[in-house]
C-alpha positions as CSV (number, residue, x, y, z in Angstrom):
1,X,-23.5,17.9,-5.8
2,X,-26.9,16.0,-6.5
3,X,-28.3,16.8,-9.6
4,X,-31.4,14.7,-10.9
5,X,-33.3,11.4,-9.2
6,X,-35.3,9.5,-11.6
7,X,-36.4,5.9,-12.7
8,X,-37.7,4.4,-15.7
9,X,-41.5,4.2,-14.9
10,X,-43.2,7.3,-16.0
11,X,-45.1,7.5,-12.8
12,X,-42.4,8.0,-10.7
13,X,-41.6,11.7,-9.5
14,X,-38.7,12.6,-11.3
15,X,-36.5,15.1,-8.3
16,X,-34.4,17.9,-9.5
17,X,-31.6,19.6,-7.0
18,X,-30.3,22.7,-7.4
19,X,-26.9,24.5,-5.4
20,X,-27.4,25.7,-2.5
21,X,-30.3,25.1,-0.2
22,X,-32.9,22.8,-1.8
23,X,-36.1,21.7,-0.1
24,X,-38.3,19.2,-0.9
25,X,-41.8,20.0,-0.1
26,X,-44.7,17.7,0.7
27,X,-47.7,19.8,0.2
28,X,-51.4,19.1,1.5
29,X,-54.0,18.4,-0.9
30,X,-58.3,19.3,-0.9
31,X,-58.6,16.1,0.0
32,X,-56.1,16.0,3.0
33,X,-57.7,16.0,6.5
34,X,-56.1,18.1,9.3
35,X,-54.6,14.9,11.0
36,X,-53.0,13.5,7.8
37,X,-48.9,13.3,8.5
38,X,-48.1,12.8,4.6
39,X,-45.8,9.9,5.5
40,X,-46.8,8.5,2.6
41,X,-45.7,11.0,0.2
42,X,-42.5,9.6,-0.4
43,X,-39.9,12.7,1.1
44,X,-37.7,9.8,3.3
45,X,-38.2,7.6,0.1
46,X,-36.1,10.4,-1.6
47,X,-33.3,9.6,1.0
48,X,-33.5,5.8,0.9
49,X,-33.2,6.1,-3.2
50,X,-30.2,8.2,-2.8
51,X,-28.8,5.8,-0.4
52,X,-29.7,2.6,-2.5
53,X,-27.8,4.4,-5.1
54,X,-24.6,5.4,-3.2
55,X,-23.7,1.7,-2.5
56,X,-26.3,0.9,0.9
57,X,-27.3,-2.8,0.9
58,X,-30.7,-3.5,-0.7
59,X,-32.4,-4.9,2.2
60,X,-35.4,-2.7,3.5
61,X,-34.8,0.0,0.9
62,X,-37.8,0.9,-1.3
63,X,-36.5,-1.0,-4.4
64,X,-36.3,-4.5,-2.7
65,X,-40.2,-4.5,-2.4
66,X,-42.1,-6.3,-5.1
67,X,-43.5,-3.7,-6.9
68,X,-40.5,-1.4,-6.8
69,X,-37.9,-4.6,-8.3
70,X,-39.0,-4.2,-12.4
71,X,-37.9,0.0,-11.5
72,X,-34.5,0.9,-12.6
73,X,-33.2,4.3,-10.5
74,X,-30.7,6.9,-11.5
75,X,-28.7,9.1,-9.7
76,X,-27.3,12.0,-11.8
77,X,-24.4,14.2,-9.6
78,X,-21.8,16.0,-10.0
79,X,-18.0,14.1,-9.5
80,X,-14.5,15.1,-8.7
81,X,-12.7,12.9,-10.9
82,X,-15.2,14.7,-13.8
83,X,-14.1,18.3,-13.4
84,X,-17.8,19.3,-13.1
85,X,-19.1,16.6,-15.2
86,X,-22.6,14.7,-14.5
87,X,-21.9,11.2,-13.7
88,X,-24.7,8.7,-13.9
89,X,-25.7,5.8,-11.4
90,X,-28.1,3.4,-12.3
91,X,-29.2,0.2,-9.7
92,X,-32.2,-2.2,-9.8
93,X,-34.1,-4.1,-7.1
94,X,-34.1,-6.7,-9.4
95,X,-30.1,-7.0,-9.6
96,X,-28.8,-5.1,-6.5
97,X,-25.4,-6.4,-6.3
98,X,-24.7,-4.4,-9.7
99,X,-24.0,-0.7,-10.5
100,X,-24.1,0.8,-13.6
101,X,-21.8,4.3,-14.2
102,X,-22.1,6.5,-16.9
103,X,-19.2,7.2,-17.7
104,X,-17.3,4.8,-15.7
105,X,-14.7,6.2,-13.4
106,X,-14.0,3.0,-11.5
107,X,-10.4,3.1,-13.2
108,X,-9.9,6.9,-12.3
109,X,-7.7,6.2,-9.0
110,X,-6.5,9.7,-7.6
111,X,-6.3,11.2,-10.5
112,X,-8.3,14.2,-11.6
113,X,-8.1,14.1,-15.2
114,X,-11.6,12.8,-16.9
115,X,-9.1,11.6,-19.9
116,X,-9.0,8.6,-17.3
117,X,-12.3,7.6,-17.3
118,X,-14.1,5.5,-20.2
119,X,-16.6,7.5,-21.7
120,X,-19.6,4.9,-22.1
121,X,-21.5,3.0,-19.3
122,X,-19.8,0.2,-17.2
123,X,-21.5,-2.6,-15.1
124,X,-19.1,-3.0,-11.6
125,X,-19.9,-4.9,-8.4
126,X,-21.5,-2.9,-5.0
127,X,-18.1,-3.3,-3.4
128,X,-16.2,-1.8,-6.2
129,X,-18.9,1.5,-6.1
130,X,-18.4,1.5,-2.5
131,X,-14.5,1.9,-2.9
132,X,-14.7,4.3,-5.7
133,X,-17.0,6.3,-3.8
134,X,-14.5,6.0,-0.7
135,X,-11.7,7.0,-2.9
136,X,-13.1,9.9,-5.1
137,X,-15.9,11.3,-2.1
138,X,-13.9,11.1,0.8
139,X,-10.2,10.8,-0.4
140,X,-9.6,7.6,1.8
141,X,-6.5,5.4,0.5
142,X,-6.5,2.2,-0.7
143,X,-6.6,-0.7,1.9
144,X,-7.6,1.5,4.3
145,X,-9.0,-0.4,7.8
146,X,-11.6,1.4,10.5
147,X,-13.3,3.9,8.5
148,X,-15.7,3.1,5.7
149,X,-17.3,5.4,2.9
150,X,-21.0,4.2,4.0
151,X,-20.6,4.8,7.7
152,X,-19.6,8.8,6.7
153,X,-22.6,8.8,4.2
154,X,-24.7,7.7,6.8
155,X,-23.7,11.0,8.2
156,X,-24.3,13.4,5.4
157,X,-27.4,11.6,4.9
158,X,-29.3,10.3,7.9
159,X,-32.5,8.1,8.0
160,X,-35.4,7.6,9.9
161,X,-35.6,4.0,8.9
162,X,-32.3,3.4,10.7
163,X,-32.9,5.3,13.8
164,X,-30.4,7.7,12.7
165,X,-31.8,10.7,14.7
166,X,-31.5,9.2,17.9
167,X,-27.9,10.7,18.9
168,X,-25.7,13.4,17.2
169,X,-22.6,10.5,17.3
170,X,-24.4,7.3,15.7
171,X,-25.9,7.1,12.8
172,X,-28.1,3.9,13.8
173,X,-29.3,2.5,17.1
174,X,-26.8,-0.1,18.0
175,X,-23.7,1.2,16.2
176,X,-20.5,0.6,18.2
177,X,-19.1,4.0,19.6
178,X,-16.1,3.3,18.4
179,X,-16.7,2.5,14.8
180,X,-18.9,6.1,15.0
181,X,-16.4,8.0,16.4
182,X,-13.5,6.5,14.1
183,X,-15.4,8.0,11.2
184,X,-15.8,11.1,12.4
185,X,-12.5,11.5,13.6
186,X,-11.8,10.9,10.2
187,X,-14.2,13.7,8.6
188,X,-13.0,16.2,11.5
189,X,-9.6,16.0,10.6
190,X,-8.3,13.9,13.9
191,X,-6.3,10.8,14.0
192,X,-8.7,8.4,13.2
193,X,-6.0,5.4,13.4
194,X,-5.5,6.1,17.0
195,X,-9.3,6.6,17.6
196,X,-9.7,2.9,15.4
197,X,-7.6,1.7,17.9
198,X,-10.4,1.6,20.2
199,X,-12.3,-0.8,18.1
200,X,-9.1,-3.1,17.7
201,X,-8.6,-3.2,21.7
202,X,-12.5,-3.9,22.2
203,X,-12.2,-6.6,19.5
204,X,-9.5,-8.4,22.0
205,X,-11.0,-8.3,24.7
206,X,-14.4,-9.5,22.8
207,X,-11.9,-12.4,21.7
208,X,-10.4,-13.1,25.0
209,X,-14.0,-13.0,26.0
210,X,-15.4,-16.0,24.1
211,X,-11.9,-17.9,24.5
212,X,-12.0,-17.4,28.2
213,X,-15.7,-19.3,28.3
214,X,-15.1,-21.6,26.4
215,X,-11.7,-22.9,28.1
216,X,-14.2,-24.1,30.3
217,X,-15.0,-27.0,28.3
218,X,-12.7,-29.8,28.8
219,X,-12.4,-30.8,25.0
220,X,-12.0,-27.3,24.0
221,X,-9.3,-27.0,26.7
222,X,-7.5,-30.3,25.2
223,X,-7.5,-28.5,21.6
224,X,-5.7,-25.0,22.5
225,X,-3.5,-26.4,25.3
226,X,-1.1,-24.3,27.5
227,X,1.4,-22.0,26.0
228,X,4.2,-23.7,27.9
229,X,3.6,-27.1,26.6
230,X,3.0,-25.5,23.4
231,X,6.2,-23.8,23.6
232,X,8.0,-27.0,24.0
233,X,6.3,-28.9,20.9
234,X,7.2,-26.2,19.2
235,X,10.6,-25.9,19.4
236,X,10.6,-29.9,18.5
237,X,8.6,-29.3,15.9
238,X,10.9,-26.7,14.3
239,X,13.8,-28.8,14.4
240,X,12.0,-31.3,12.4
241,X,11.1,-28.8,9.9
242,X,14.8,-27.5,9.8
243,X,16.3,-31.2,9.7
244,X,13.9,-32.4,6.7
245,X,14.1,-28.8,5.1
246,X,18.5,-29.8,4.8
247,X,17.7,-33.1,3.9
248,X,15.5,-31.9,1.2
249,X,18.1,-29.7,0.1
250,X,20.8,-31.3,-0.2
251,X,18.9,-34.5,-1.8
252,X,20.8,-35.4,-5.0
253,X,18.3,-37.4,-7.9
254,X,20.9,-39.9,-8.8
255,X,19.3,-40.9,-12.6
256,X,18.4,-44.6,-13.3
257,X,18.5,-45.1,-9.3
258,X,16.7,-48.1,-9.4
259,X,18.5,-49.9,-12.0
260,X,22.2,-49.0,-9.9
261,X,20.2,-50.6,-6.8
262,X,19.7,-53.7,-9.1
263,X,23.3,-54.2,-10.3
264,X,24.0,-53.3,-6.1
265,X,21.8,-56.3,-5.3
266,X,22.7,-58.3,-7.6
267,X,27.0,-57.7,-6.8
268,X,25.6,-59.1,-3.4
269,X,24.2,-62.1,-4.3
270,X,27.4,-63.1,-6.3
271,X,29.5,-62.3,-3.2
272,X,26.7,-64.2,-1.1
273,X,27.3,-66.9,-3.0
274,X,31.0,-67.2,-3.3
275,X,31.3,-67.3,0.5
276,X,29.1,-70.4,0.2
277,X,31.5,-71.8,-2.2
278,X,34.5,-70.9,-0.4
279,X,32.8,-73.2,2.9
280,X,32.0,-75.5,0.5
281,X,35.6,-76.1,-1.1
282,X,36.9,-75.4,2.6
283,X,35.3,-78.3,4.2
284,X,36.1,-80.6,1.6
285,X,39.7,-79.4,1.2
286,X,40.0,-80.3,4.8
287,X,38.7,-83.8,4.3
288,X,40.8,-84.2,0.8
289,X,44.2,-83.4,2.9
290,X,42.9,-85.8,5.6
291,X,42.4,-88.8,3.0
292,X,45.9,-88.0,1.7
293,X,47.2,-88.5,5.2
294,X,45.1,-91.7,5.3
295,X,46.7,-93.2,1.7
296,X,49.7,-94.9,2.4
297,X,51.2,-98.4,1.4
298,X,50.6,-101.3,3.9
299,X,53.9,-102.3,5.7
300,X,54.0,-106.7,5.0
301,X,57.8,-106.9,5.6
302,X,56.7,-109.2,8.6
303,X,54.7,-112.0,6.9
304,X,57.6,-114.2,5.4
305,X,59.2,-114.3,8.7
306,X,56.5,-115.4,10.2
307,X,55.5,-118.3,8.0
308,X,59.1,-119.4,8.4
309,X,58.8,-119.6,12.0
310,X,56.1,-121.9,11.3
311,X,57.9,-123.9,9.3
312,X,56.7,-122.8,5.6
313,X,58.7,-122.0,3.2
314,X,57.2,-119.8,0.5
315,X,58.0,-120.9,-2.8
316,X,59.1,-118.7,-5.4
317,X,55.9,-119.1,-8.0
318,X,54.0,-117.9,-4.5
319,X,56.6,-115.2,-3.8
320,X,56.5,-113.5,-7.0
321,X,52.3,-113.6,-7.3
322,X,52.8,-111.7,-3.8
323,X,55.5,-109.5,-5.2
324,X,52.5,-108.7,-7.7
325,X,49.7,-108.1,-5.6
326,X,52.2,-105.6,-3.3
327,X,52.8,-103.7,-6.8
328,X,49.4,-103.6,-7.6
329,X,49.0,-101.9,-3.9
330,X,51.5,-99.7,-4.2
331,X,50.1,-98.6,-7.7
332,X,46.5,-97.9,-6.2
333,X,47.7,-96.0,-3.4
334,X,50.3,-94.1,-5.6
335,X,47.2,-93.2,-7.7
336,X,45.0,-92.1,-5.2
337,X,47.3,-89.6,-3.9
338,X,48.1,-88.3,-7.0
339,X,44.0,-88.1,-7.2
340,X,43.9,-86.5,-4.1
341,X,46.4,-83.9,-4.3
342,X,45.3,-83.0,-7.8
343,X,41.8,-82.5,-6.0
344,X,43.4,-80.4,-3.1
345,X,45.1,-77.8,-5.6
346,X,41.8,-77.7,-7.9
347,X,40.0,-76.5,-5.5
348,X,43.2,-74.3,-3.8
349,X,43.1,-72.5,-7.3
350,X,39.3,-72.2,-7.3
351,X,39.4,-70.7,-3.5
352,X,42.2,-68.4,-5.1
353,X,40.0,-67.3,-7.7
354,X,37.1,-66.6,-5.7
355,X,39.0,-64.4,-3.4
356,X,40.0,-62.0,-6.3
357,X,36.7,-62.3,-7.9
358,X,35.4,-61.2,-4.4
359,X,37.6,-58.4,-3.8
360,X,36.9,-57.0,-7.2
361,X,33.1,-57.5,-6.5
362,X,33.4,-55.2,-3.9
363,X,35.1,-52.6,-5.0
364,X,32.6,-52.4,-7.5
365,X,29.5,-53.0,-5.4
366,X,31.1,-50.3,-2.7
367,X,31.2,-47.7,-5.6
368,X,27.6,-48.6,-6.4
369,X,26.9,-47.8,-2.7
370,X,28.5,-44.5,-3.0
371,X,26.5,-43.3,-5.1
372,X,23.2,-44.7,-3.7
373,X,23.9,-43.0,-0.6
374,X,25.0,-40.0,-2.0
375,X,21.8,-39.5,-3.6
376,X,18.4,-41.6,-4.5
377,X,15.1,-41.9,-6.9
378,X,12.7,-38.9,-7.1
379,X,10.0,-40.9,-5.6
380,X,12.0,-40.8,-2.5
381,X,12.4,-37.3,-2.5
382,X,8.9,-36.6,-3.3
383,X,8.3,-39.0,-0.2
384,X,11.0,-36.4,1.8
385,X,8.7,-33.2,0.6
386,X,5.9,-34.6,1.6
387,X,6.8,-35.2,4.8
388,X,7.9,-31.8,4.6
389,X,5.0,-30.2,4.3
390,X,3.3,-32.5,6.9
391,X,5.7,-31.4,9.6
392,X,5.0,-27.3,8.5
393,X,1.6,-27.9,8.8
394,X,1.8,-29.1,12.2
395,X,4.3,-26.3,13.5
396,X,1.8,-23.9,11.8
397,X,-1.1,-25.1,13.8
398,X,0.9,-25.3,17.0
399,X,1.5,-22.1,16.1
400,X,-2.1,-21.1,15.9
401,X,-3.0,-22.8,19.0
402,X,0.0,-21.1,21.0
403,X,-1.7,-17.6,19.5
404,X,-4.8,-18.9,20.4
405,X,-3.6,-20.1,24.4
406,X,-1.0,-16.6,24.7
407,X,-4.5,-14.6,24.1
408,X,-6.4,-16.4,26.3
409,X,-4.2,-16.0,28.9
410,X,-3.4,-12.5,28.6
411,X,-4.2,-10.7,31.8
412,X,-7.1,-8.1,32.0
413,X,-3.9,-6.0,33.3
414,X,-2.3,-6.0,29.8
415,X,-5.7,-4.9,28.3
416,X,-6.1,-2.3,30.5
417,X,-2.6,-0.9,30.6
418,X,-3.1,-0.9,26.6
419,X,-6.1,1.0,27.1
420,X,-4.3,3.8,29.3
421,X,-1.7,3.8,26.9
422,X,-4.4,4.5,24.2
423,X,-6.3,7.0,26.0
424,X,-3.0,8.7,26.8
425,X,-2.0,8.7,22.8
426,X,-5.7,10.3,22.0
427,X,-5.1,13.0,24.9
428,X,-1.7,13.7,23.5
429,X,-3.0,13.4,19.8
430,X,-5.8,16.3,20.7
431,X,-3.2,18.3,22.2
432,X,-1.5,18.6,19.0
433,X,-4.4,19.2,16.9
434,X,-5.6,22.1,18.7
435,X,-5.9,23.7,15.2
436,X,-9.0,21.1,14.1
437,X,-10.6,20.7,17.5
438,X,-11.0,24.5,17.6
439,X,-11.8,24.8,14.2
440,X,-15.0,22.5,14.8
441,X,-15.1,24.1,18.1
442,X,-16.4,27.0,17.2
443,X,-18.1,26.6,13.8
444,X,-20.2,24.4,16.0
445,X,-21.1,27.1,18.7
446,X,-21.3,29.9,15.7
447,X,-24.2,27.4,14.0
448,X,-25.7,27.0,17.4
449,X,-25.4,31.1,18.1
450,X,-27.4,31.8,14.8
451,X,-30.2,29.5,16.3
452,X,-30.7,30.5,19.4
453,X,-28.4,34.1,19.6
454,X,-26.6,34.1,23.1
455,X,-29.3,32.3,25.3
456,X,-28.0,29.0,25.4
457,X,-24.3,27.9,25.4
458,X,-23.0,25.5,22.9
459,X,-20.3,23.8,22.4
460,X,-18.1,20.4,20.9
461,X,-16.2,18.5,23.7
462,X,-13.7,16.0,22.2
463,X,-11.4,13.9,24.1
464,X,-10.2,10.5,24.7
465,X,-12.7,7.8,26.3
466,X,-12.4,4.7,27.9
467,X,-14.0,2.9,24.8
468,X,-13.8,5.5,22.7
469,X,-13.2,8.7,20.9
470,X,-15.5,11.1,22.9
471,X,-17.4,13.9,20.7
472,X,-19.6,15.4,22.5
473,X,-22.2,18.3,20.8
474,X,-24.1,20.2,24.0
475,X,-26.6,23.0,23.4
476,X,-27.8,24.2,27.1
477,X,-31.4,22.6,27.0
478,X,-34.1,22.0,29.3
479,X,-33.6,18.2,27.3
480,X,-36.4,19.3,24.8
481,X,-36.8,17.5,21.8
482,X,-36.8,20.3,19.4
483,X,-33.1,21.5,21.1
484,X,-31.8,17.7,20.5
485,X,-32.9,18.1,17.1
486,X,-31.2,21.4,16.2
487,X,-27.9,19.6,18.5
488,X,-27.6,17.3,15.9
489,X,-28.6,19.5,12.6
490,X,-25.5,22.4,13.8
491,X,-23.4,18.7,14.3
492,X,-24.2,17.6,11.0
493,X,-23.5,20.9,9.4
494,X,-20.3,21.3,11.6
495,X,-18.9,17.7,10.0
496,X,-20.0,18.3,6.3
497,X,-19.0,22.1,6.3
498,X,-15.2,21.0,8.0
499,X,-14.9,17.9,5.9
500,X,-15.6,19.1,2.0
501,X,-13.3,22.7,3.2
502,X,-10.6,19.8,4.0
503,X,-11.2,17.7,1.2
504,X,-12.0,14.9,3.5
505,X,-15.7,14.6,2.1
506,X,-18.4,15.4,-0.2
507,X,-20.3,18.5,-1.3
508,X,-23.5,17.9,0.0
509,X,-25.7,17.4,3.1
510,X,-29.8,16.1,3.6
511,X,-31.7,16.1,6.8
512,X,-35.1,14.1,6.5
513,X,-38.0,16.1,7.7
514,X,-38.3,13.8,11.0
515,X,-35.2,15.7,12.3
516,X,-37.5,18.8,12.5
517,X,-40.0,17.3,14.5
518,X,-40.9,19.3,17.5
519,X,-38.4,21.9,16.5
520,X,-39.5,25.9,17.3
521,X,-40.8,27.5,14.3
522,X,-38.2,30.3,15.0
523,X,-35.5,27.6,15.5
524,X,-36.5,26.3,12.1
525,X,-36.3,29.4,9.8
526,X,-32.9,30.6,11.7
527,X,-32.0,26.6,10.2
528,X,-33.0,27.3,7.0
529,X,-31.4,30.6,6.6
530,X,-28.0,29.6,8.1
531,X,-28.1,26.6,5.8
532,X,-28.8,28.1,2.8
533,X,-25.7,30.9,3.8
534,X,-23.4,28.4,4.5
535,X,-24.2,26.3,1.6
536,X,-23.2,29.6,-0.5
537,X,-20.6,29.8,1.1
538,X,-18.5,27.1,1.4
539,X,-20.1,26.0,-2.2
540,X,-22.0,22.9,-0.8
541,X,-25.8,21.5,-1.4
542,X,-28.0,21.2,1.5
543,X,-31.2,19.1,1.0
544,X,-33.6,19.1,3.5
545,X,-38.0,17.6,3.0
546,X,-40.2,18.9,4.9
547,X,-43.9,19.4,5.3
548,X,-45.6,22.4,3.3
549,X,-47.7,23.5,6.9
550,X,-44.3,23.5,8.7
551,X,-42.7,25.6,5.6
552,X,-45.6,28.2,6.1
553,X,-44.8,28.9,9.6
554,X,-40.7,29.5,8.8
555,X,-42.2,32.6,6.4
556,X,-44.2,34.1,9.5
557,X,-40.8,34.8,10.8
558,X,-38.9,36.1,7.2
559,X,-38.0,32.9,6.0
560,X,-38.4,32.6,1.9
561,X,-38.9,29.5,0.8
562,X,-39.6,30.5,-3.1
563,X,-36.4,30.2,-4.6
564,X,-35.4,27.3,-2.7
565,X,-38.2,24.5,-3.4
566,X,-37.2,21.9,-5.3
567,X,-39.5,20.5,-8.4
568,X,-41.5,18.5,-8.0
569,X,-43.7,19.2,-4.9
570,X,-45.1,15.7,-3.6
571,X,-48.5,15.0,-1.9
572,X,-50.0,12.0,-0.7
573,X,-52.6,11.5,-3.0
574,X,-54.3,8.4,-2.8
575,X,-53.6,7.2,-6.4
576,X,-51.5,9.2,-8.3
577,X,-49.6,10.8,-5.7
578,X,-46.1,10.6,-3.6
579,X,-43.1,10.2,-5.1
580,X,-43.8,6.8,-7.2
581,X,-47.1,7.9,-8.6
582,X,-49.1,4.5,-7.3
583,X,-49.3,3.0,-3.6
584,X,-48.0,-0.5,-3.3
C-alpha cells in the first residue's frame, strides 16, 4: 500500500494514504467561480508523481518541467520483500535516470526475508527499479519477454495525460492490442505466453512486410539474394570452414622453423651445385678419354726405305740423331698419357665423391623436408586462423542473408496457418482455465450488479482473436458516457481485486477523477461504497480524486465521505494553492 507522497520544498502538499478507500478531494474556495474545473489543483499531478516514482519515463511528467527539476519526490509504501516495512523512493527531475531506495531491496530476489535487504539508502538505475518492481509487485521471473511491470501499472493506475480512459483494454491511445491483452492475461491468471504470441506473429508479418517492399529495390534484392543460391554458397562455404578448421587443428609449430628452412635451402644449393660439377668433370672427362685415344707414337718405319730407293744411304751419325728424336717422341707421348689418364681418374674419384656426398645430402635435406611439412612457423598458423575466421564470418552472414531471404519468402499461407494454430491454442487454453475466466467472470458482473442492481446485464467475454487476446467488459448501455466509465472502473477493480488475491499484483488501485466524468450521482456513491467494501475485504487500497461538489452529491444518496478523505484537501488557489503550493 501507499503510504506518504512528499518532496523537499515546503510548499508542496505533502499526501498521506490510508487502507482502504482514500479520496483525495479538491475543494472550492470563496474565491472559486461556479465555472472553475479545479484542473489546476494538482489531483492528476498526484497520479503522475506516483507514476514518476514507480519507474515511468520522465518525459511530460510534472518533474521534467523547469520549475519542478531543483524538487526531489518521495514515495513512502509499504513492500513485500519488507514484511510490512515502509520502503522509501526518492527521484529528481534533475537526475531521472536514478532511483534512490531506502532501504535497498534491489538485491532481495524472491526472497521474503528483510535480512536480505541493506538497511541504508542505495542509488540504482530506472531499469533496475523497473525490474525490482516487476519482480517484488507482480512476481514476474527473471528474463521474462511480453509482459512488462509498467504496462500492468498503467492499469492500476490510469492517466488522463495518456488517454488512458479511452477503452477498458488499453491503457493509452495507440497501444497495440496485443501487448494490452498480454498483460492482462497475465494479471487474470491466463496464459499470457500463448496470448504474447500474438505480438511475436504480428512482429513477422511486420518484418515480412518491410522486407517484401523493399525487395523491390534492385540493390537491395542483390544484398539478400534467393535462398536457393544461398543454399548452394552455403554448403561451399561450410566446407571451407570445416577444411581450414582440420588444417588448423592438426597444425604442428615445428620450433626454430625458419632456421630448419635455412639449413633446407642451403642442402639444396650444395646439391645444386654438385650437379654442375658433375657436367663439368663429365664433359671434360669425355674430352680427356678422347685425347688419350688421340696420343699415340708416329709410325716412321717407312722413311729409310724410301730414301734408299732414292739412292741415299743414311749414315750412321744421321741414323742415330734420328734414333734420338724418335725417343724423344716416344717419351712426350708416353708422358702425355700418363698426364691424361692421371687427369681421367682425378676427376673419376672426384665424380665418385660427389655422388656420395650427394646421396648423403639428401638424406639429410629429405629429413629436413619431413619435418617442414609435417609442421611450420606460428606466423603461418596465425595466417591459417585468420583465414579461419574470414571464412566463418562469411558463412555467418550467408547465413543471415538466407534468414533474411527464407522470411521474405515465406507465404502469407504459413502466417496465417500459424495464426489458426494460435487462435486454436488460446481457444483450447480458455477451455482449460474455466476456473479464472469464471472467476473474473462473475466478480465483474457482481461489481457491475452493485451499480446498477439487475437493470443492465454485464459481463467479461474472453476468447481468442485474430490479432489478439479478446477481453471484452460489456455493461448493457444506451453507449452513455457515464456507463463506459463505470465499464471500465468494475474492469479495473475486477483485474486489481483477481491479481493481488493471486499474488500476481500489487495491493493498491487509483482512478483519476476524469474517470467520473459524466457518471450518475447514484452510480458514483454505489462506486465508492463497493470500493471502499472490497478494499476491506480483500485488504487492498483504493485511491480515487475527485472534486468536492461531485463528493457532495454521493452523500445526498448515503454515501460518507468523512472517514475516507485523505489529508490534505487541495484547491486551486491562485498562489498558494494546488498540490505544489505555487503555479509555474
Amino acid at each position: 500500500m501507499l503510504r506518504r507522497l512528499s518532496a523537499n520544498d515546503s510548499r508542496f502538499k505533502t499526501v498521506s494514504f490510508h487502507d482502504g478507500l482514500n479520496l483525495l478531494v479538491a475543494d472550492t474556495t470563496e474565491d472559486s467561480s461556479p465555472n472553475d474545473s479545479r484542473n489546476s489543483s494538482g489531483k492528476s499531478s498526484v497520479i503522475e508523481l506516483i507514476h514518476f516514482l514507480l519507474g515511468a519515463r520522465a518525459a511530460g511528467a510534472p518533474p521534467s518541467k523547469k520549475a519542478l527539476k531543483r524538487m526531489t519526490f518521495t514515495l513512502e509504501m509499504e513492500w513485500p520483500t519488507l514484511d510490512g516495512g515502509l520502503l522509501c523512493v526518492r527521484r529528481s527531475g534533475a537526475r531521472p535516470g536514478t532511483v534512490v531506495l531506502s532501504p535497498d531491496v534491489s538485491s532481495s530476489g524472491n526472497s521474503n526475508n528483510a535480512l536480505f535487504d541493506t538497511p541504508g539508502p542505495a542509488e540504482i538505475s530506472l531499469p533496475e527499479w523497473n525490474r525490482c518492481i516487476e519482480r517484488d509487485l507482480f512476481s514476474v521471473p527473471a528474463d521474462t519477454d511480453g509482459v512488462s511491470g509498467r504496462v500492468m501499472l498503467s492499469f492500476l493506475a490510469r492517466r488522463e495525460s495518456a488517454h488512458g480512459f479511452n477503452e477498458a483494454t488499453r491503457t493509452f491511445a495507440r497501444q497495440a492490442e496485443a501487448e494490452a491483452t498480454t498483460n492482462l492475461a497475465y494479471l487474470l491468471g491466463l496464459d499470457w505466453q500463448l496470448a504474447d504470441g500474438y505480438r511475436q506473429l504480428k512482429a513477422r508479418e511486420e518484418t515480412r512486410a518491410q522486407l517484401r517492399k523493399a525487395v523491390n529495390d534492385p540493390v537491395w534484392g542483390r544484398i539478400v539474394g534467393n535462398t536457393a543460391d544461398l543454399r548452394g554458397q552455403i554448403t561451399l562455404a561450410q566446407d571451407q570452414v570445416a577444411r581450414l578448421q582440420q588444417q588448423v587443428s592438426s597444425y604442428q609449430v615445428v620450433p626454430q622453423y625458419e632456421d630448419l628452412k635455412t639449413q633446407a635451402d642451403a642442402l639444396n644449393a650444395q646439391i645444386k651445385q654438385l650437379a654442375q660439377d658433375d657436367v663439368i668433370d663429365t664433359h671434360n672427362l669425355a674430352e680427356l678419354r678422347q685425347a688419350v685415344t688421340e696420343t699415340a707414337d708416329v709410325e716412321v718405319d717407312y722413311l729409310e726405305p724410301v730414301y734408299r730407293e732414292l739412292g741415299i744411304v743414311l749414315s750412321p751419325q744421321i741414323r742415330r740423331r734420328f734414333e734420338d728424336v724418335q725417343a724423344f717422341h716416344h717419351s712426350i707421348v708416353r708422358n702425355r698419357r700418363r698426364y691424361l689418364e692421371e687427369e681421367i681418374t682425378e676427376r673419376s674419384v672426384r665424380m665418385a665423391e660427389r655422388r656420395t656426398e650427394r646421396a648423403r645430402l639428401g638424406e639429410e635435406q629429405a629429413r629436413l623436408l619431413r619435418l617442414l611439412n609435417e609442421g611450420g612457423a606460428l606466423e603461418a598458423l596465425t595466417v591459417l586462423q585468420q583465414a579461419l575466421a574470414r571464412e566463418e564470418a562469411t558463412l555467418a552472414t550467408l547465413r543471415h542473408r538466407y534468414d533474411a531471404a527464407q522470411t521474405l519468402e515465406a507465404s502469407a499461407l504459413q502466417i496465417k496457418a500459424k495464426r489458426l494454430e494460435l487462435e486454436q491454442a488460446v481457444n483450447n487454453d480458455l477451455e482449460e482455465r474455466l476456473q479464472q475466466t469464471d472467476e473474473a467472470t462473475l466478480l465483474f458482473s457482481q461489481f457491475a450488479e452493485r451499480l446498477y442492481r439487475e437493470r443492465r446485464q454485464a459481463y467479461l467475454a474472453i476468447k481468442a482473436g485474430r490479432s489478439s487476446l479478446k477481453i471484452t467488459p460489456t455493461i448493457d448501455s444506451d453507449d452513455s458516457r457515464g456507463i463506459h466509465s463505470m465499464v471500465i472502473f468494475c474492469f479495473d477493480l475486477t483485474v486489481a481485486v483477481l491479481a493481488h488475491r493471486h499474488g500476481r499484483g500489487p495491493d493498491f488501485l487509483i482512478h483519476d477523477s476524469h474517470l467520473f466524468d459524466g457518471v450518475d450521482e447514484r452510480q458514483l456513491a454505489a462506486a465508492f461504497l463497493l470500493a471502499s467494501e472490497v478494499a476491506e475485504r480483500e485488504g487492498m487500497q483504493y485511491i480515487a480524486t475527485i472534486n468536492s461538489d461531485d463528493l457532495r452529491k454521493t452523500e445526498r444518496h448515503g454515501f460518507d465521505s468523512s472517514q475516507y478523505v485523505c489529508s490534505p484537501r487541495l484547491t486551486d488557489t491562485l498562489e498558494t494553492g494546488g498540490l505544489f503550493g505555487f503555479r509555474f
